[in-house]
C-alpha positions in Angstrom: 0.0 0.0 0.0 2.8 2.6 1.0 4.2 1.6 -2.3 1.4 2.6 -4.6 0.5 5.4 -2.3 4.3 7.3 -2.7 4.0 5.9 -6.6 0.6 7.5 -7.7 -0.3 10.2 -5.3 2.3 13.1 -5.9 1.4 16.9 -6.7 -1.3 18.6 -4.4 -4.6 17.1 -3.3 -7.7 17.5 -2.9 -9.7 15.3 -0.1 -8.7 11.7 1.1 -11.0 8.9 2.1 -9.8 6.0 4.2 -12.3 3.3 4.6 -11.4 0.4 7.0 -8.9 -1.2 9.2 -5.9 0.6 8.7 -2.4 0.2 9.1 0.0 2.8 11.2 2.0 3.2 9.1 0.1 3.0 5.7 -1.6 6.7 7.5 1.7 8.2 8.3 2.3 7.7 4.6 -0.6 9.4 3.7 0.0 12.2 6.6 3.1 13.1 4.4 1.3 14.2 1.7 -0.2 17.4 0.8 -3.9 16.8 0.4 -6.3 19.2 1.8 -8.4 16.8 4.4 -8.3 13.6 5.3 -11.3 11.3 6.1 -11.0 8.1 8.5 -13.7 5.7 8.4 -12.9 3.3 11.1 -15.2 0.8 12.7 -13.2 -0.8 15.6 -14.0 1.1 18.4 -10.8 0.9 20.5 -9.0 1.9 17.2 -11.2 4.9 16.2 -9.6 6.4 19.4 -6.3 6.0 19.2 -6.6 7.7 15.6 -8.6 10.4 17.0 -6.3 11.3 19.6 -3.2 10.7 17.8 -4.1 12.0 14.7 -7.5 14.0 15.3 -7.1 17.5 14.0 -7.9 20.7 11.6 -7.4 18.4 8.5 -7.5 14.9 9.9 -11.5 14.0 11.0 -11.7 9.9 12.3 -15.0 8.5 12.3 -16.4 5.3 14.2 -18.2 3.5 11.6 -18.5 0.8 8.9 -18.6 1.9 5.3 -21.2 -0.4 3.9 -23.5 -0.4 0.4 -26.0 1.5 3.0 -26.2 3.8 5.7 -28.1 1.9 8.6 -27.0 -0.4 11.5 -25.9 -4.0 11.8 -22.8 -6.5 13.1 -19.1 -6.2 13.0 -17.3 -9.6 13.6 -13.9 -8.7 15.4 -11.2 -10.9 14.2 -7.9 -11.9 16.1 -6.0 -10.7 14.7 -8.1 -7.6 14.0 -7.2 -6.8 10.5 -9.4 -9.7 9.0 -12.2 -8.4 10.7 -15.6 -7.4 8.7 -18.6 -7.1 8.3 -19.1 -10.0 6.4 -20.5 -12.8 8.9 -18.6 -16.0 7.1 -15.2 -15.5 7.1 -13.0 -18.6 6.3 -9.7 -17.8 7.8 -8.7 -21.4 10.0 -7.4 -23.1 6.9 -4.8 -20.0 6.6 -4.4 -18.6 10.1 -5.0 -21.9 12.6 -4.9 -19.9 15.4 -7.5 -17.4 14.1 -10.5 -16.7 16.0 -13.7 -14.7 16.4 -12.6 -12.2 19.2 -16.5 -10.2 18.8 -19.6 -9.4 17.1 -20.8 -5.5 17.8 -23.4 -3.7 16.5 -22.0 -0.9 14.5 -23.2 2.2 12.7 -22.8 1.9 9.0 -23.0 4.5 6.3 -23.2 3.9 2.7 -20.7 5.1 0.8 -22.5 7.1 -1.6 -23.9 9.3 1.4 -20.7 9.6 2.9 -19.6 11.4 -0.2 -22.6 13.5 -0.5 -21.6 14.8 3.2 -17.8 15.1 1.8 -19.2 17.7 -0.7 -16.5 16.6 -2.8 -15.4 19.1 -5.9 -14.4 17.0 -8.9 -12.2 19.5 -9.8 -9.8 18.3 -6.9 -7.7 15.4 -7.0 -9.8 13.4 -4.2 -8.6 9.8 -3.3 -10.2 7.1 -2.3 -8.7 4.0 -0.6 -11.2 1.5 0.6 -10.0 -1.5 2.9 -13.6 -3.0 4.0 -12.9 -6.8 3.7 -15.2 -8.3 1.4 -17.5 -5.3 0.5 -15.5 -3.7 -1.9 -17.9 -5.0 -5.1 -21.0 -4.3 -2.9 -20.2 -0.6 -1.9 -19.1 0.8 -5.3 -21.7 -1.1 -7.1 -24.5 1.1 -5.1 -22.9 4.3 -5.5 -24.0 6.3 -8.6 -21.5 6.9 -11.4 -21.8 10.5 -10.5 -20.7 10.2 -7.2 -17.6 7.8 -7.7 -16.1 10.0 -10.3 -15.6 12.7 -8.0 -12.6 10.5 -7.3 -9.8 11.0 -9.5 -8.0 7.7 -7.4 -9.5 4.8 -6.2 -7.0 2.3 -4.3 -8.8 -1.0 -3.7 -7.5 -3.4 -1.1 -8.5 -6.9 -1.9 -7.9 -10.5 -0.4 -7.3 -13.4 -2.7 -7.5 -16.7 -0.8 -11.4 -16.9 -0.5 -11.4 -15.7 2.7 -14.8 -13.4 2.6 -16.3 -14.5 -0.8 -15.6 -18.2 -2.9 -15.1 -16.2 -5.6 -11.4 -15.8 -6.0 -11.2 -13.4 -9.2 -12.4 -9.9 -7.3 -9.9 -8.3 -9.5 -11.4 -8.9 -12.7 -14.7 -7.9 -11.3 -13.8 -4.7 -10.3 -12.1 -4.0 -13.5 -15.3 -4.8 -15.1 -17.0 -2.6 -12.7 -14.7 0.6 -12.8 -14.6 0.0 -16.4 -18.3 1.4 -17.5 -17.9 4.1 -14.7 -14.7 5.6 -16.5 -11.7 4.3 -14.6 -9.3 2.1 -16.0 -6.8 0.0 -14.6 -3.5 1.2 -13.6 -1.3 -1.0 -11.0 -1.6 -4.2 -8.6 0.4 -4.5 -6.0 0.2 -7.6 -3.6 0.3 -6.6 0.0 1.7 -9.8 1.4 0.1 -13.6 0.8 -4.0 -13.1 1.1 -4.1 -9.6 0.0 -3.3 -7.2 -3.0 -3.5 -3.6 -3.8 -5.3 -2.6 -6.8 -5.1 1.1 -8.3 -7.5 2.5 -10.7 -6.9 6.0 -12.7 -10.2 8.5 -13.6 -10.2 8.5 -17.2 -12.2 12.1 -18.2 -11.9 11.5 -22.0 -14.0 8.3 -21.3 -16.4 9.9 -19.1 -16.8 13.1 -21.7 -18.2 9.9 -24.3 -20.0 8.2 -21.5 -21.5 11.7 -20.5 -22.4 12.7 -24.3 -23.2 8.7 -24.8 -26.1 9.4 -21.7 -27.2 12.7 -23.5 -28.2 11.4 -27.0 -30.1 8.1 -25.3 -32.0 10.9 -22.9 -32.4 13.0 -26.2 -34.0 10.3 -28.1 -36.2 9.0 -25.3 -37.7 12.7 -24.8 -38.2 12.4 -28.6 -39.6 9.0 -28.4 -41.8 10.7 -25.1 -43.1 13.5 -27.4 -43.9 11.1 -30.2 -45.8 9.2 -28.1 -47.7 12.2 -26.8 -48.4 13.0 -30.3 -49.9 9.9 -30.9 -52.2 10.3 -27.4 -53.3 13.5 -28.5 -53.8 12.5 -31.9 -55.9 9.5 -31.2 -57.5 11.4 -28.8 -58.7 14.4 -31.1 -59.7 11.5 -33.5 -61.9 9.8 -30.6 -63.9 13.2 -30.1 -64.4 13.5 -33.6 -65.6 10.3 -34.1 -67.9 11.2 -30.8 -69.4 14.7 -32.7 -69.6 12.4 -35.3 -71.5 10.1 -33.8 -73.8 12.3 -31.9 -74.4 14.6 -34.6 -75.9 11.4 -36.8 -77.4 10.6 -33.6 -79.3 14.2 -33.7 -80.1 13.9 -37.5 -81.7 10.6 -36.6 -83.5 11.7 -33.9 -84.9 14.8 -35.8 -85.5 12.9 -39.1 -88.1 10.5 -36.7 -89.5 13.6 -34.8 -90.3 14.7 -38.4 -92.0 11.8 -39.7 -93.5 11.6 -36.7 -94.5 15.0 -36.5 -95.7 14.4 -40.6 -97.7 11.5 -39.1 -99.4 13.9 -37.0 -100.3 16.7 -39.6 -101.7 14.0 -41.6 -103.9 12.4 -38.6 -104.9 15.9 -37.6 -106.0 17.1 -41.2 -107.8 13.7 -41.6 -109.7 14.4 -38.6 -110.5 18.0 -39.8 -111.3 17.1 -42.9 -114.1 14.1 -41.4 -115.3 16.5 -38.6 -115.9 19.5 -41.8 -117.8 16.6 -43.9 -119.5 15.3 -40.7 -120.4 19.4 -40.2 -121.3 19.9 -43.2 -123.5 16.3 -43.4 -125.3 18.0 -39.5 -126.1 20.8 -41.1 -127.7 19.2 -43.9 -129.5 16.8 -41.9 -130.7 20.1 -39.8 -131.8 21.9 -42.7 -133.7 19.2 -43.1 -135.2 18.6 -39.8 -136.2 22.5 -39.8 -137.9 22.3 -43.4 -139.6 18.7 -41.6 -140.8 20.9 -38.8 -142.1 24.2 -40.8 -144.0 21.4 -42.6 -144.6 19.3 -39.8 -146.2 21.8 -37.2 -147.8 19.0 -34.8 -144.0 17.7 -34.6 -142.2 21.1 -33.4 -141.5 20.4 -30.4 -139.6 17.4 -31.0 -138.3 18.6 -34.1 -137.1 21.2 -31.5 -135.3 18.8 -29.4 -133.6 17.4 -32.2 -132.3 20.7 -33.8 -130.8 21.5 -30.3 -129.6 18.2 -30.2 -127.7 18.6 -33.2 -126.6 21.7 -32.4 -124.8 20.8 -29.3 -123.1 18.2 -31.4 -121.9 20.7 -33.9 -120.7 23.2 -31.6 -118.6 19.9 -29.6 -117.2 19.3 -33.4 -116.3 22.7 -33.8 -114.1 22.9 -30.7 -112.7 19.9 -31.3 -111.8 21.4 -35.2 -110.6 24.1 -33.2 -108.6 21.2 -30.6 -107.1 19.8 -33.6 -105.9 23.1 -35.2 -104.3 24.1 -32.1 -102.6 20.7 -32.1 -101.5 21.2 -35.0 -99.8 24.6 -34.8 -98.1 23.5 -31.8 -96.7 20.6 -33.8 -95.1 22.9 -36.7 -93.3 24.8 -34.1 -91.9 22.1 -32.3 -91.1 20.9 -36.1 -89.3 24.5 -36.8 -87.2 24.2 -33.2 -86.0 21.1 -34.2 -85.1 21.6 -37.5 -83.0 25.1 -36.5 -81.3 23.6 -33.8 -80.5 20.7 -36.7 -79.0 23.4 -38.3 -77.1 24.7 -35.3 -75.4 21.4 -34.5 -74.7 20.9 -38.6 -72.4 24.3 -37.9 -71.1 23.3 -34.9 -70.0 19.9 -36.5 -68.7 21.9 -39.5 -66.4 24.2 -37.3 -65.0 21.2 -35.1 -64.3 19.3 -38.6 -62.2 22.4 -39.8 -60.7 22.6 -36.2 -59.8 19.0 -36.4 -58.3 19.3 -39.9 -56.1 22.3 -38.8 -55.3 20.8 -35.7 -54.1 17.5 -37.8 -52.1 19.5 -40.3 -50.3 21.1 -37.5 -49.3 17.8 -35.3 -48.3 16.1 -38.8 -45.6 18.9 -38.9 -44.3 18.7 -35.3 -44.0 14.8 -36.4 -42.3 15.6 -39.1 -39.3 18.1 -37.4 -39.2 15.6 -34.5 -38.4 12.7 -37.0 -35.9 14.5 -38.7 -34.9 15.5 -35.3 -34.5 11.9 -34.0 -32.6 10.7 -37.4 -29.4 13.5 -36.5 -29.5 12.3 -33.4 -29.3 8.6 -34.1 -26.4 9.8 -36.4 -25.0 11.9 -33.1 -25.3 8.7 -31.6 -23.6 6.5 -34.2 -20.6 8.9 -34.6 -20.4 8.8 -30.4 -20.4 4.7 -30.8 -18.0 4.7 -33.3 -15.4 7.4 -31.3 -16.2 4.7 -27.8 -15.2 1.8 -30.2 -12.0 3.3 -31.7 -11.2 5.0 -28.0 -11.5 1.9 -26.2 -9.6 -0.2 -28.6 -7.0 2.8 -28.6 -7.2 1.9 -24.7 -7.2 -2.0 -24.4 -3.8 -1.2 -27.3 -2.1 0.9 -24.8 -2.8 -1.4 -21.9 -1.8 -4.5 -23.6 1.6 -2.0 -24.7 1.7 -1.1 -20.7 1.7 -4.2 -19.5 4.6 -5.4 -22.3 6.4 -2.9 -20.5 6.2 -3.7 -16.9 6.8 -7.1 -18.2 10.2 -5.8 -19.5 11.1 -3.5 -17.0 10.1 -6.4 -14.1 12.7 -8.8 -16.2 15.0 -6.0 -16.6 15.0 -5.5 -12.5 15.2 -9.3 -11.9 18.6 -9.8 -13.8 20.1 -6.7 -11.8 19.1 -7.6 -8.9 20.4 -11.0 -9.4 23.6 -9.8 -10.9 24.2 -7.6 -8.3 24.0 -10.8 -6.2 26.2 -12.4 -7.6 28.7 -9.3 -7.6 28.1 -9.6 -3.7 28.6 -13.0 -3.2 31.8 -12.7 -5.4 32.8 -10.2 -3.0 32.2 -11.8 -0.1 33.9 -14.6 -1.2 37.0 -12.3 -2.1 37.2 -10.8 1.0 37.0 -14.5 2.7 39.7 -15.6 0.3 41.9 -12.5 1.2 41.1 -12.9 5.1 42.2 -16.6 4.4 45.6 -15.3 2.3 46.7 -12.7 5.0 46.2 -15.3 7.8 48.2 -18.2 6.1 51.0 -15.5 5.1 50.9 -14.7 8.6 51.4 -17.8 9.9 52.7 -19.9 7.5 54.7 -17.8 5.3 57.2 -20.7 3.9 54.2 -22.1 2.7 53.7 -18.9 0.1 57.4 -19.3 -0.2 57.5 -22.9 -1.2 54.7 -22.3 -3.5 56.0 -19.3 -5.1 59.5 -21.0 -5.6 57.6 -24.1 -7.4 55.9 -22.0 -9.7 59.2 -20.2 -10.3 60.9 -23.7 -11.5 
């Protein structure tokens, strides 16, 4: 960790974020540097106070707490030795650490890690840092945090373990370069902290984010076009359901006034039938009384029953008359109840005249806003072609300098093995040099006519 940390965090920066169990001196590393604050999530409670009265100040804040996916409450298993504690409630450590044990389970205050940067008010202009060294949740709390939260971050430094001891699955790494990947960080370093667990370092990448960002704009751009369309279409099917409704009730009235005609015809022609048999049964009265008084002027011995009879038949003719004058009335009353109908007819005729130009002119104009938003939604499924194509040829530019990368630290790690084993071999040699001349000095100290004798043999 102090490795990658002097290797990848130089210059000036902006706010640090230390999640986890943490080393001594992995935080005087970090105290070296020149950041602006520094953030200490810690969740063992005898730990949290040692930090905060050792290193507790203007810049330095430690917090008692478990960064989780979310902010809530639950368990923190205490491991012996403590720095394989989590708050993961399987953890596998006998068959590497026999002597391993749970030391205890505490409730604990967790917060998620997307809240804890909302409270950092982080400026992603800064070059913030964040190291996370939860044991387990690593995958969990970066998968909740939204993309525009983590990329406040221009360092992430990812602590993971490698022998199975929190999860089965033993290829973390790869996850979380598939992870980081879609979020805009790429890969930049591993670095293995000691037998279960390695560093991993990933690097903001703010050309990838700029396609990501203008990738997110032209899919929100065509689904408020697609939205719009749609409304179109409601509106559009709605003005046509109304005008099939006006439609419908306006052959509905015609209907209705077309029977209230005929029936009305029906009427006239009952009513003038009945005029015309009450005036020929008048007329056939009168008769029969001219005759009945001509029967009495010659029939004096009859009058007075000729009498009866004429008033008789008067009263009958004055009961036809006012029903003549019944039916007339009727009548009348019918042809104006005709007329009504037929102007208001006429009114709704108007009225569905006007809505059937409204409609047209309504039509016309939505056919037009379908038209610009079509041509619309074609630039900006070029937009978004030309944005594919720039991700496609950036990424492979990307995977190219990766796969270039790790040629090179493949080089430069074969390059360092063969000096450092030729420097051991120059110190061996040495060592063996000064043996051999410790070994010389002694023998010519204390047998020198051994040198002698050899010297004088390899004379001869």
């Amino acid at each position: 960790m102090k490795q990658l940390i002097n290797t990848y965090l130089n210059g000036t920066l902006g706010q640090i974020i230390y999640a986890g169990v943490g080393k001594a001196s992995t935080l005087e590393c970090l105290l070296a540097l020149d950041f602006k604050s520094l953030k200490l999530i810690e969740p063992i409670a005898t730990t949290a106070k040692r930090r905060e009265k050792r290193y507790g100040g203007e810049k330095v804040e430690v917090m008692h707490a478990a960064l989780s996916s979310v902010t809530g409450n639950d368990d923190f298993t205490v491991m012996q030795p403590e720095k394989y504690s989590s708050l993961k409630q399987e953890i596998n450590l006998r068959h590497i650490l026999k002597n391993s044990q749970v030391k205890a389970v505490e409730p604990i205050k967790t917060i998620g890690l997307s809240d804890l940067i909302e409270e950092a008010k982080l400026s992603k202009d800064e070059n913030n840092v964040l190291i996370l060294n939860v044991n387990g949740l690593e995958r969990e709390c970066i998968e909740n945090t939204p993309i525009e939260s983590i990329t406040q971050f221009s360092t992430l430094i990812v602590q993971i373990e490698t022998q199975g001891i929190y999860t089965q699955d033993s290829h973390i790494d790869r996850q979380l370069k598939a992870l980081l990947k879609p979020l805009g960080f790429y890969f930049e370093d591993i670095k293995p902290e000691n037998t279960i667990f390695a560093n991993l370092v990933f690097k903001r990448d703010d050309a990838a984010l700029a396609q990501i960002a203008n990738l997110h704009q032209v899919v929100s751009a065509n689904q408020e076009l697609k939205n719009q369309l749609e409304q179109i279409g409601a509106e559009r099917e709605s003005l046509a359901n109304r005008f099939n409704t006006r439609e419908q009730e306006l052959e509905e009235s015609k209907t209705k006034l077309t029977q209230q005609q005929e029936d009305a015809d029906k009427q006239k022609a009952e009513l003038s039938a009945q005029v015309a048999e009450a005036g020929a049964k008048a007329k056939q009265l009168e008769a029969q009384l001219a005759e009945r008084t001509q029967q009495r002027d010659e029939q004096n011995k009859h009058h007075q029953e000729h009498k009866k009879r004429a008033e008789s038949f008067k009263s009958q003719l004055e009961q036809v008359s006012a029903e003549r004058e019944s039916f007339t009335a009727r009548l009348e009353s019918s042809q104006q109840a005709l007329e009504e109908s037929q102007n208001r007819l006429i009114e709704q005729e108007d009225e569905a005249d006007k809505l059937i130009k409204q409609s047209n002119v309504e039509n016309s104009s939505l056919l037009k806003r379908l038209a610009a938003l079509v041509t619309d939604k074609s630039e900006l499924e070029k937009e978004l072609l030309e944005v594919k194509r720039s991700a496609s040829l950036g990424q492979k530019m990307l995977a190219k300098s990766q796969i270039d990368l790790d040629n090179l630290r493949d080089s430069y790690n074969k390059k360092a093995n063969s000096e450092k084993d030729l420097v051991e071999l120059v110190r061996e040699l040495k060592e063996k040099l000064t043996l051999a001349s410790k070994y010389y000095y002694q023998l010519q100290k204390e047998h020198p006519e051994l040198l002698s004798s050899v010297s004088n043999t390899e004379e001869r």
